[in-house]
Each structure stands twice: as C-alpha cells, then as structure tokens.
C-alpha positions in Angstrom: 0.0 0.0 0.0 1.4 3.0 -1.0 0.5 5.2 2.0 2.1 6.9 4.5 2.1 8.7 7.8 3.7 12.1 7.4 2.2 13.6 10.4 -0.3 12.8 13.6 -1.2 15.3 15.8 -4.0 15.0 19.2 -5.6 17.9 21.5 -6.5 17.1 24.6 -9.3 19.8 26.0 -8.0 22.0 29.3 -5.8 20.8 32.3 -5.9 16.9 33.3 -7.8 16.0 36.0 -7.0 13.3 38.7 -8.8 10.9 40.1 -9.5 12.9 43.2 -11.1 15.7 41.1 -13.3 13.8 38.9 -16.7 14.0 40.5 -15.9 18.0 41.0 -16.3 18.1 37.3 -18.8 15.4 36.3 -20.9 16.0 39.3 -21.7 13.9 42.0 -25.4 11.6 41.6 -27.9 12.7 43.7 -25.0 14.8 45.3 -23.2 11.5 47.0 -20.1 10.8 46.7 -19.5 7.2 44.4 -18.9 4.0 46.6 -17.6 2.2 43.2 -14.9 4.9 41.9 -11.9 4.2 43.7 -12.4 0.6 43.4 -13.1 1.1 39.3 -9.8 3.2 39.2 -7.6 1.0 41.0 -8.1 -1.9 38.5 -8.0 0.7 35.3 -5.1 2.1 36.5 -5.7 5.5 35.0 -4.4 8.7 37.0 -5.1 11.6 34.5 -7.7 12.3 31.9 -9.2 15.4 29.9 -12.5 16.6 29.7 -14.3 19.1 27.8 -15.6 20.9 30.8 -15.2 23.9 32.7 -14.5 22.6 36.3 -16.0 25.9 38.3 -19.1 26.3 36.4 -19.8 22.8 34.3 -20.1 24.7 31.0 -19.2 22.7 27.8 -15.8 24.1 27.1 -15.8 22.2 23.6 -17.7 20.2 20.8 -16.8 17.5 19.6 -16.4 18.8 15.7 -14.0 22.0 17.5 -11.5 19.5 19.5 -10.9 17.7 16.3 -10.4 20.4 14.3 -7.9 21.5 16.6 -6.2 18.5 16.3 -6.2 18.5 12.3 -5.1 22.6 12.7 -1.6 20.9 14.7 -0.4 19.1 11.6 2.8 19.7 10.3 3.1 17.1 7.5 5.5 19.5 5.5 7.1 22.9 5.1 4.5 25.4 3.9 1.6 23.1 4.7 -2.2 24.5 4.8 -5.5 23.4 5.5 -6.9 24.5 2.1 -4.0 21.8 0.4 -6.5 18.9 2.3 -8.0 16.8 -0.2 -10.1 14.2 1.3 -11.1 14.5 5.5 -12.6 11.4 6.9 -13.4 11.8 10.6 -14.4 9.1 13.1 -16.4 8.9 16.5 -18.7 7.4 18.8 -20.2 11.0 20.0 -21.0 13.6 17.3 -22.7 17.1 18.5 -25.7 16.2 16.2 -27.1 13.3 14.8 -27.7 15.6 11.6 -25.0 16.5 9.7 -22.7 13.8 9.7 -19.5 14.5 11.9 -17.0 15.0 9.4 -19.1 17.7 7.6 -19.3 19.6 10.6 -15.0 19.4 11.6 -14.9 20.6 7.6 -17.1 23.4 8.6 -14.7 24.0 11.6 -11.8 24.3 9.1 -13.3 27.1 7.4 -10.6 25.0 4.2 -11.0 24.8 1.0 -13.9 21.9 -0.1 -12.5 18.5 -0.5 -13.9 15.1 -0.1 -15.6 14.8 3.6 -16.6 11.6 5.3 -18.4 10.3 8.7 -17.8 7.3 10.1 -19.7 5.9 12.9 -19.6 3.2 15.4 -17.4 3.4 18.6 -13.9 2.4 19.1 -13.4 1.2 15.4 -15.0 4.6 13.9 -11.3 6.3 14.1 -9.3 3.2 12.3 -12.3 3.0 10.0 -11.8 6.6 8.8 -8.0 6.0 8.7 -8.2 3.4 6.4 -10.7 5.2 4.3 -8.4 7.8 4.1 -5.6 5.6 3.3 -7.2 3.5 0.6 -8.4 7.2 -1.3 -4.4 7.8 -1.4 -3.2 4.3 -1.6 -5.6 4.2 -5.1 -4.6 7.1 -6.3 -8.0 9.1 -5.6 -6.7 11.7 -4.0 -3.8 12.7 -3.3 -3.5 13.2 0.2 -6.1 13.0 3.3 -6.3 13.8 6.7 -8.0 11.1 9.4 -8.9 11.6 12.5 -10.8 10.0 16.0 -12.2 11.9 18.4 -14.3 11.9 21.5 -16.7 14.0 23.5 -17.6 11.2 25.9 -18.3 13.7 28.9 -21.5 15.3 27.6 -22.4 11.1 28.7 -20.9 11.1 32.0 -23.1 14.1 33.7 -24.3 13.6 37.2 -27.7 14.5 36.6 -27.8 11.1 34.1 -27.3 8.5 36.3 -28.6 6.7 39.1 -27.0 5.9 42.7 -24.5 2.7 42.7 -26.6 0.6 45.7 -24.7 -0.8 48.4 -24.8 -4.4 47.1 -23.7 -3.6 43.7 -20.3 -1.6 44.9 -20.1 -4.3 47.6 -20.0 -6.8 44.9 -17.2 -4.9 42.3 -14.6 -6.0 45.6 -15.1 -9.8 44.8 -15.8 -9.3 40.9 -14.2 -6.0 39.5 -15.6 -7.0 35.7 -18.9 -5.9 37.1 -17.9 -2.1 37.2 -18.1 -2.4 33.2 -21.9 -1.4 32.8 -22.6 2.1 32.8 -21.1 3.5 36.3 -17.8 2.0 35.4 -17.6 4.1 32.3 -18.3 7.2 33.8 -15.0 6.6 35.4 -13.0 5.5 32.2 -14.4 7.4 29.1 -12.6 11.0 28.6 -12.1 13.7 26.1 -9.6 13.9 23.0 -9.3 14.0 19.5 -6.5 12.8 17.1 -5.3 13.4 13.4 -3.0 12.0 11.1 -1.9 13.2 7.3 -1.4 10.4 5.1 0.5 11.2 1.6 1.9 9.0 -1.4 5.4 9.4 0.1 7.1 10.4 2.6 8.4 13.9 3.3 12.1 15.0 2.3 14.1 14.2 5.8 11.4 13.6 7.7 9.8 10.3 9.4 7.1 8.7 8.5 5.2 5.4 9.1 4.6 3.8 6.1 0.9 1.5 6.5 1.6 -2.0 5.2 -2.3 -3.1 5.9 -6.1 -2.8 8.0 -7.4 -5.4 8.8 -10.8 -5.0 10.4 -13.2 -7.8 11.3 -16.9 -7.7 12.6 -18.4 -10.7 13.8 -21.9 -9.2 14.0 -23.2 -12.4 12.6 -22.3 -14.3 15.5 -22.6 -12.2 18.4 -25.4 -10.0 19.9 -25.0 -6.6 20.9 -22.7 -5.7 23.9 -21.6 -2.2 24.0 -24.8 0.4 22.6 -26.3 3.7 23.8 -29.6 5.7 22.3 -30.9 2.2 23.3 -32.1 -0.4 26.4 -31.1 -4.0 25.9 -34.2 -7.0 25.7 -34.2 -10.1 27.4 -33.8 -11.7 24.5 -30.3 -9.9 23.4 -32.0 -7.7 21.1 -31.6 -3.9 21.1 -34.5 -1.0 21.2 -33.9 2.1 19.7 -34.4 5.3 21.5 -37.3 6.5 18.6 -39.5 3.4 20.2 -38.9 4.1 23.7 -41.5 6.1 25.8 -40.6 8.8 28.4 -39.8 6.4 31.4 -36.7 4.5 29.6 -35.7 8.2 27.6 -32.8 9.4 29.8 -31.6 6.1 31.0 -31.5 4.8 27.2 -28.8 8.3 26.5 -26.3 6.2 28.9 -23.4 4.0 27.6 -23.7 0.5 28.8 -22.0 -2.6 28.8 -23.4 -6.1 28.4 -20.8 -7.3 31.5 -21.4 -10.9 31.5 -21.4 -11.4 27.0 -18.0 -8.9 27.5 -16.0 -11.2 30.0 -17.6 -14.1 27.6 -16.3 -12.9 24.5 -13.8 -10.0 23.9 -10.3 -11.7 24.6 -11.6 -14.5 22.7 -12.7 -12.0 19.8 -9.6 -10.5 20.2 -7.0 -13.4 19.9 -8.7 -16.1 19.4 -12.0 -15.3 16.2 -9.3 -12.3 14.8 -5.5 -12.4 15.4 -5.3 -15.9 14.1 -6.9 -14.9 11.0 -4.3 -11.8 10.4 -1.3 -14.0 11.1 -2.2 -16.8 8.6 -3.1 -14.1 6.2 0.3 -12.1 6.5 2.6 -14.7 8.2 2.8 -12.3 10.8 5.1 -13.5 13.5 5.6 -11.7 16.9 9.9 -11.4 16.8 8.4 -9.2 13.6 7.0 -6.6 16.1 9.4 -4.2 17.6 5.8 -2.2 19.0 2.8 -3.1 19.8 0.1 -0.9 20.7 -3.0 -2.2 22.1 -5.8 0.0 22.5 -7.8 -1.7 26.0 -10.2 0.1 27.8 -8.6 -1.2 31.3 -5.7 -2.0 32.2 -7.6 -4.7 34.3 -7.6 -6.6 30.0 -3.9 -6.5 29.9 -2.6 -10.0 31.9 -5.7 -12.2 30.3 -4.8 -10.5 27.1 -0.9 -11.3 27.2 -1.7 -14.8 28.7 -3.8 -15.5 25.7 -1.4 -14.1 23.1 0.7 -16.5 24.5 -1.5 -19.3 24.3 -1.6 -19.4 20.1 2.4 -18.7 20.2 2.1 -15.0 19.6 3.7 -13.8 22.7 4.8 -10.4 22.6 7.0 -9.1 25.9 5.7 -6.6 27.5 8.7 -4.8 27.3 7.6 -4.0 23.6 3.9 -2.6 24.3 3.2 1.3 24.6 0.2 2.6 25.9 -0.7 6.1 27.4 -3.6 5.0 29.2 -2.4 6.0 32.5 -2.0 9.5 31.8 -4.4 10.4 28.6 -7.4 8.1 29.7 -10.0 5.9 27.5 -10.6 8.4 24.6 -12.5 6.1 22.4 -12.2 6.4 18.6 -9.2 8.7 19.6 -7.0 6.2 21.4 -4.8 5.0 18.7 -4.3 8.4 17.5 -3.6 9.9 20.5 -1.3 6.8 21.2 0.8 7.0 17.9 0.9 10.9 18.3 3.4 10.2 21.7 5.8 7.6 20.1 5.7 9.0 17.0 6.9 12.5 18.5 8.9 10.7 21.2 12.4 9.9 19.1 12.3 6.6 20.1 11.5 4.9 16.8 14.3 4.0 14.6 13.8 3.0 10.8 13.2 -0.1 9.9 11.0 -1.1 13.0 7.5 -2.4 12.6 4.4 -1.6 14.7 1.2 -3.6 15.7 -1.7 -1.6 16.6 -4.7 -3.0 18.0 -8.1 -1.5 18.6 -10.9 -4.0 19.5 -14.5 -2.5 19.7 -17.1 -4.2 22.2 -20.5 -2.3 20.3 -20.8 -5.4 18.4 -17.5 -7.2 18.9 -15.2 -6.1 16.0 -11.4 -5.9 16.0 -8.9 -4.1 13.8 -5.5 -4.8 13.7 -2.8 -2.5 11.6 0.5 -2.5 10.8 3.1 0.0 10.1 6.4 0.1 9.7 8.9 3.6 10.5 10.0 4.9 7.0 
C-alpha cells in the first residue's frame, strides 16, 4: 500500500484532572459521593484524563467537531503546509454534537478549508481506524492525493451527574469480589474521557522527515455471531435484542442516552474475539510473526484486560514481551475512537523509533464485537 504517515497530531481539552477531582467536574449523583470509583480506578489504573468541561461552572468548554479540528489545525506534515491543500477529511467517532449533519461535515465546517472530499464514520472504538483506512485507501488508489483522518471523543456530555442513578450498596459491595462488574454504565463514567487525534497520510514520505509507512487494515466484525454488547440511544431486551431510542416512551428516555456494557457477554467474548476469532486470521493471512513486532500498541479500555490479554497471546504462540507494548492510558485516559491516534501521536513524536522497526496496533471494539488490527512500519 502505497501510503504513509507524514504527520499525527491530538488535542486534549483543558488541564488533566485526577482521580481525586473527577466528580468536582462530572458531578456527583444525587450529590453523593461514588462508593464504586476508587475501586473502578484502582483496577484501570488510569491517574489523568481530559475533559471538555469547565470545572468551576460545568459549562461545555468544547464540541466534539471544535477538539478535532484543533487537532487536524496541529499538523505539520511538511514545510509550507495548509489546511486549504487537504483533499479528502474522513473523521471518526462514537459521539457527534448532532445526529444531523454527519461529523466529518461539521470538523470541515470547523476548518473554514478549501472543499474537498468529507466523510463520517460511525460506530465506537473502530469509527477512528475506519476513517484511517478510508483515508488511506483514497491515497493508496490514487483518488486523492492526500487526506487527513482523525478520532475523536466528547464522551463527557455522557458522563453528567444528573444522568445517572445511585450505585446501591450491594452492587459496589460486589465490584470487591468481581471487578468486571464495574463495566456497565457507572464504570464508564469513570473511564471514558475527552480527546481527538489526526494524522496526514500522503503517497510518500516527506524530504528528511519520518514517516510510518501502513503496510495493511485489517478489520473484522463478527456481528453475525454475536449479539449486541456495548450500545447507547438504546435499552437492551431479554432476549439480546436492542431497542432504539425512537421506540422508547418517556420512562426509559434518559436512562437509554447512557453508555452500557453487556458485562457478563464482554468477560464471555472479547479476549476471545480479540485473539482467538481475529489475530489468528491476520497471522495466517500475512505470516505475521511476533519477533516481527518491535511495537505493539493495544488499545484496552482497562488496564484490568492487559494479563488475560498477554496470557492469551501466549496461548496461540504470539507472545509479545511486555517490554515492547506502549500505551498512554495512564495518563491520557480511554478516549475512544481517539485512542490509537492519541497513542501513535506520543511515540511517534517521542524519538524513540528508529527506521526499519515495525508496529502492531490493536483497537478492539465491544459495540458489536469487531477488531482491527494495523500494521506499520517507521519509514
């Protein structure tokens, strides 16, 4: 595939917040302070996030379309480079201001650029590789001859106070014995964060400059098998079938706008999906072998996935050492359709690659149970 990487750039909305400050800017429910917070945050290990949101006064700092547009507005693919030169924007994410205009139209609008080719892509985690490898494939084939990608998130404007309901007793009590539970909606108030990411692909590299060259996407849904695990604008049915928020009276309104998590079909499935239903398939496809991978980057919403994930690598003979894995989830949070962006945009700027190496990226989705794997390699 004749595409590269010149460039990736992320934005990350006002100062990070901690984990002792997070309910001063999401609110407290029913003004109480959570019993299932610190217990959530000790097994995701995360200690800093961003969010869109003025702590003194709650106000909406920025949109969704304005943090990614920031982060396209910080690429510096080449000397002399413009936003008007952009000639196809594809733009990814899981939480769009509107559900009218699509997402990318409205980051175009943002711009204020010259018109070019725009496109949406929807879903959740997989929404930001989707739009990558859209953009990829335009320059790969010639289409265009350069385009601009991005992720992004605005998962606060899901995470208010006034949203949820109180944690009882008996659930938090049960998250001590079983932390796997704190992965329906309350965990996720204490995961999901604010970012957006952007990367310019081109033909070929710039003169004296790095680049990562993308050797292949591979992205696998396996919708066909499984039932719905991940879903919002919806309420779940006893019978694994999903309810849309247009058929939903008054009563289940509000609690359908939440994010939830299907717990016990997510402990079930996802390192299976991951490893087991997808990695198998990419390494008979590509003869992929793990002394191959000098990085890999997996994009896990916890860091509570990343023994059972290692373990199970292991398992098929595809062990990576830790040692080799990057991830900023510690201090950049759970960003969504952003991660991998914001991920790449830290080792990428960090002088730490050399030429030559290769990198695995992995971004698993839990909406439906997809997985997309990528590989690059430092040109």
């Amino acid at each position: 595939m004749e595409a590269y990487i010149t460039d990736i750039a992320a934005f990350l909305p006002n100062e990070p917040v901690d984990n002792k400050n997070i309910e001063k800017v999401l609110g407290m429910v029913h003004q109480t302070p959570s019993r299932t917070r610190a217990i959530i945050l000790r097994n995701n290990k995360i200690r800093e996030r961003y969010y869109a949101i003025e702590p003194a006064t709650g106000r909406i700092t920025h949109t969704n379309a304005q943090l990614t547009a920031e982060a396209v507005r910080r690429l510096r693919p080449h000397a002399g480079f413009t936003l008007d030169q952009i000639e196809c924007l594809a733009c990814g994410t899981s939480s769009p201001d509107q559900i009218m205009p699509g997402h990318g139209l409205m980051v175009h609008g943002e711009l204020a650029s010259a018109p070019c080719e725009v496109a949406s892509m929807s879903g959740i985690c997989l929404s930001g590789i989707s739009a990558l490898k859209y953009a990829a494939l335009n320059v790969a084939s010639g289409v265009t001859g350069n385009a601009v990608a991005t992720g992004s998130e605005l998962a606060s404007t899901f995470m208010r106070a006034e949203l949820f309901n109180a944690v009882t007793p008996e659930k938090a009590a049960e998250l001590e014995s079983c932390p796997s539970i704190s992965f329906e909606a309350d965990f996720l108030r204490w995961m999901l964060s604010d970012g957006a990411g952007a990367a310019y692909i081109s033909r070929a590299p710039s003169p004296g400059q790095q680049a990562l060259r993308i050797d292949w996407i591979e992205h696998l849904s396996f919708a066909g098998e499984l039932e719905t695990c991940m879903y919002s604008g919806a309420i779940k049915n006893d019978d694994g079938s999903i309810t849309g928020w247009r058929s939903l009276d008054d009563t289940n309104g509000s609690s359908a706008l939440l994010v939830k998590q299907d717990v016990k079909l997510l402990n079930r499935e996802i390192i299976s999906t991951i490893v087991n239903r997808t990695l198998t398939r990419v390494i008979a496809k590509h003869g992929l072998s793990p002394e191959q991978i000098d990085w890999f980057l997996p994009h896990y919403s916890s860091d509570y996935f990343r023994v059972p994930l290692h373990d199970r690598m292991g398992e098929i003979g595809f062990s990576i050492p830790q040692e080799r894995w990057f991830s900023n989830l510690p201090t950049k949070g759970n960003t969504g359709a952003a991660s991998i962006y914001i991920m790449l945009e830290e080792l990428f700027h960090s002088e730490r690659l050399k030429r030559g190496e290769t990198i695995l990226c992995m971004i698993p989705e839990s909406g439906r149970f997809s997985v997309a794997y990528m590989l690059l390699t430092v040109a």
